[in-house]
C-alpha positions in Angstrom: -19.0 27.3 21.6 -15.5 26.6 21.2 -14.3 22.9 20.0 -11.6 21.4 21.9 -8.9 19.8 20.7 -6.7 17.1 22.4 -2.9 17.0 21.0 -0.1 14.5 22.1 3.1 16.7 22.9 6.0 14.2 23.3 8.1 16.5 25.9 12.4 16.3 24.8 15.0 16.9 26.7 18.4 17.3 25.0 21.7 17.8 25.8 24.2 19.2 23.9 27.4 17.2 24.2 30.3 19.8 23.0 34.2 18.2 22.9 34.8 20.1 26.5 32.1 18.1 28.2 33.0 15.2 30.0 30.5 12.8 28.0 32.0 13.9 24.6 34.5 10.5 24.7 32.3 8.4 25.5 29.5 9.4 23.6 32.0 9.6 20.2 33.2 6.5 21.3 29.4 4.8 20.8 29.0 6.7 17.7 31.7 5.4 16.3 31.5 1.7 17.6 27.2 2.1 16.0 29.1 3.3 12.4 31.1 0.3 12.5 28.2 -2.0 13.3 25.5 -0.4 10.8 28.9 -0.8 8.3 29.0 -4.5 8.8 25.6 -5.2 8.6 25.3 -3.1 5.6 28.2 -5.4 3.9 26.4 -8.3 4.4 23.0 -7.3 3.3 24.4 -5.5 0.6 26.4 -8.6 -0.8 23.7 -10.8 0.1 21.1 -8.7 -2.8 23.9 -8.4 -4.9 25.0 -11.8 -5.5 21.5 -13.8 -4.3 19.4 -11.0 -5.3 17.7 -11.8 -2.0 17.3 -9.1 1.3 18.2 -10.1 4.6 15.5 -8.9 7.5 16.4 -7.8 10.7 15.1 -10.6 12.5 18.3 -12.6 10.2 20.5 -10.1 10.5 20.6 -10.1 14.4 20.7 -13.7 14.3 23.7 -13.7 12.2 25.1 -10.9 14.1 24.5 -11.7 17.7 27.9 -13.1 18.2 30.3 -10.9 16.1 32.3 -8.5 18.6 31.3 -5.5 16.2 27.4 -6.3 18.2 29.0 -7.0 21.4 30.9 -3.5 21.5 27.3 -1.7 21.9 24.8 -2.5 24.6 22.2 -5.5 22.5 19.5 -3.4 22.8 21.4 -0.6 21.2 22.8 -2.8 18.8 19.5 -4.0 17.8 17.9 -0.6 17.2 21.2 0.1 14.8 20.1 -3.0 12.7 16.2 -1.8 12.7 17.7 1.6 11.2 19.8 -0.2 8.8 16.4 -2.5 7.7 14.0 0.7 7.5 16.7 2.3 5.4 16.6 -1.2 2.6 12.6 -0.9 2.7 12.9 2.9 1.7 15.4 1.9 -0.9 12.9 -1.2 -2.6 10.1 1.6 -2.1 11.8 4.0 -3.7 12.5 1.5 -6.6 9.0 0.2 -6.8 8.0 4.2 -7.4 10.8 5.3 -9.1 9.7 2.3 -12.0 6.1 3.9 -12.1 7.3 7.6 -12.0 10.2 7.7 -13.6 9.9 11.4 -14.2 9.8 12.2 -10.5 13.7 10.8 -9.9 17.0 12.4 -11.3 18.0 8.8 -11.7 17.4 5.0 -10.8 17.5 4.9 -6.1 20.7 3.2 -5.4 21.4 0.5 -2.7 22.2 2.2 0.8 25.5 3.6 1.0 28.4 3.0 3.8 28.9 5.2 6.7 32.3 7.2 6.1 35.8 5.2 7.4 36.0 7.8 10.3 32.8 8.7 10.3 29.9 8.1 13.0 26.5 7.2 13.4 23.7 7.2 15.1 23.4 5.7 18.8 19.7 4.9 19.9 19.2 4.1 24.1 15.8 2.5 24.4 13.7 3.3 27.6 15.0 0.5 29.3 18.2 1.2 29.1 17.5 5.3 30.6 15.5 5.7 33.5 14.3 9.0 34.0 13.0 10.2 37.4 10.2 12.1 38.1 11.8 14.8 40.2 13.4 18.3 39.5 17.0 17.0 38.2 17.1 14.4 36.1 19.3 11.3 36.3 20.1 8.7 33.5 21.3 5.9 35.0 23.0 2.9 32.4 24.6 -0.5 33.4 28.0 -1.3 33.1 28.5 -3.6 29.8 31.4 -6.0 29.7 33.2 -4.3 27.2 32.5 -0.8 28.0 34.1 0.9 31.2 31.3 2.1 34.0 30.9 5.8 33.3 28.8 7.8 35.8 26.0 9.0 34.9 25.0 10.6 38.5 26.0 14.0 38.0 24.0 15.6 35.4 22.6 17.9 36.7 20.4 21.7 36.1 18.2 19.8 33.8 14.8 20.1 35.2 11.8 17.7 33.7 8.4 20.1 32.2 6.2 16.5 32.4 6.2 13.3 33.7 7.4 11.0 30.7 10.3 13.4 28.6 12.6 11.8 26.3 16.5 12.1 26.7 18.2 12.9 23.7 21.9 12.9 23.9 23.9 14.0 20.6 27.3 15.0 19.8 28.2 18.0 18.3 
């Protein structure tokens, strides 16, 4: 008799976003616009530990940040995930510490504080499922709303994709 095993497949979809396709500006725009952000935030935690010797959560940090135009450039929800990133890459960096002090032999040196996205660099851009629909049909269709400080892009004419289960994820990257 055979055993059966049940696995959890989390379907993907991704698109490759090239500089010829039309979502290339906009989507470099948002990367660049979630580098400045994760930048900010990064300052101010950073200087916060330095000089306080004291962490700033994200709970804080969005707080703090919630009315600087660097967080209203980005959708809040994407702006939000952005800070999350930037708090799960501190707690690596004090676990890294707490380990590195008991195996000392394991590091090439002492972890150091997370580092600054490059000046023209970009970073990451997270779009929670609220912000993406996806419809069950053949083609898929992300649909986004129009922010106040971003122009209405349309989103309607992606087409060819088609979905291989009900709940995919959308992935959209620049290359």
């Amino acid at each position: 008799m055979k055993e059966v095993i049940n696995i959890l497949v989390t379907r993907v979809e991704q698109h490759q976003i090239n500089s010829y396709h039309y979502l290339y500006h906009y989507c470099n725009d948002l990367c660049f616009k979630s580098k400045n952000l994760y930048n900010y935030a990064n300052y101010i935690v950073r200087q916060e530990f330095i000089n306080n010797n004291e962490w700033i959560r994200y709970n804080s940090l969005d707080k703090m940040l919630k009315h600087e135009q660097v967080y209203k450039e980005l959708p809040a929800q994407t702006s939000q995930q952005i800070l999350r990133l930037l708090d799960k890459n501190w707690k690596s960096f004090f676990k890294a510490i707490k380990d590195w002090i008991k195996n000392k032999e394991k590091y090439l040196g002492k972890p150091k504080l997370p580092k600054y996205k490059k000046k023209n660099g970009r970073n990451v851009v997270i779009f929670t499922n609220q912000q993406c629909k996806i419809k069950p049909e053949s083609v898929t269709e992300v649909y986004q709303k129009c922010w106040e400080t971003q122009s209405c892009r349309d989103f309607d004419s992606i087409s060819n994709v088609h979905l291989l289960g009900e709940e995919p994820r959308v992935q959209y990257f620049v290359d």
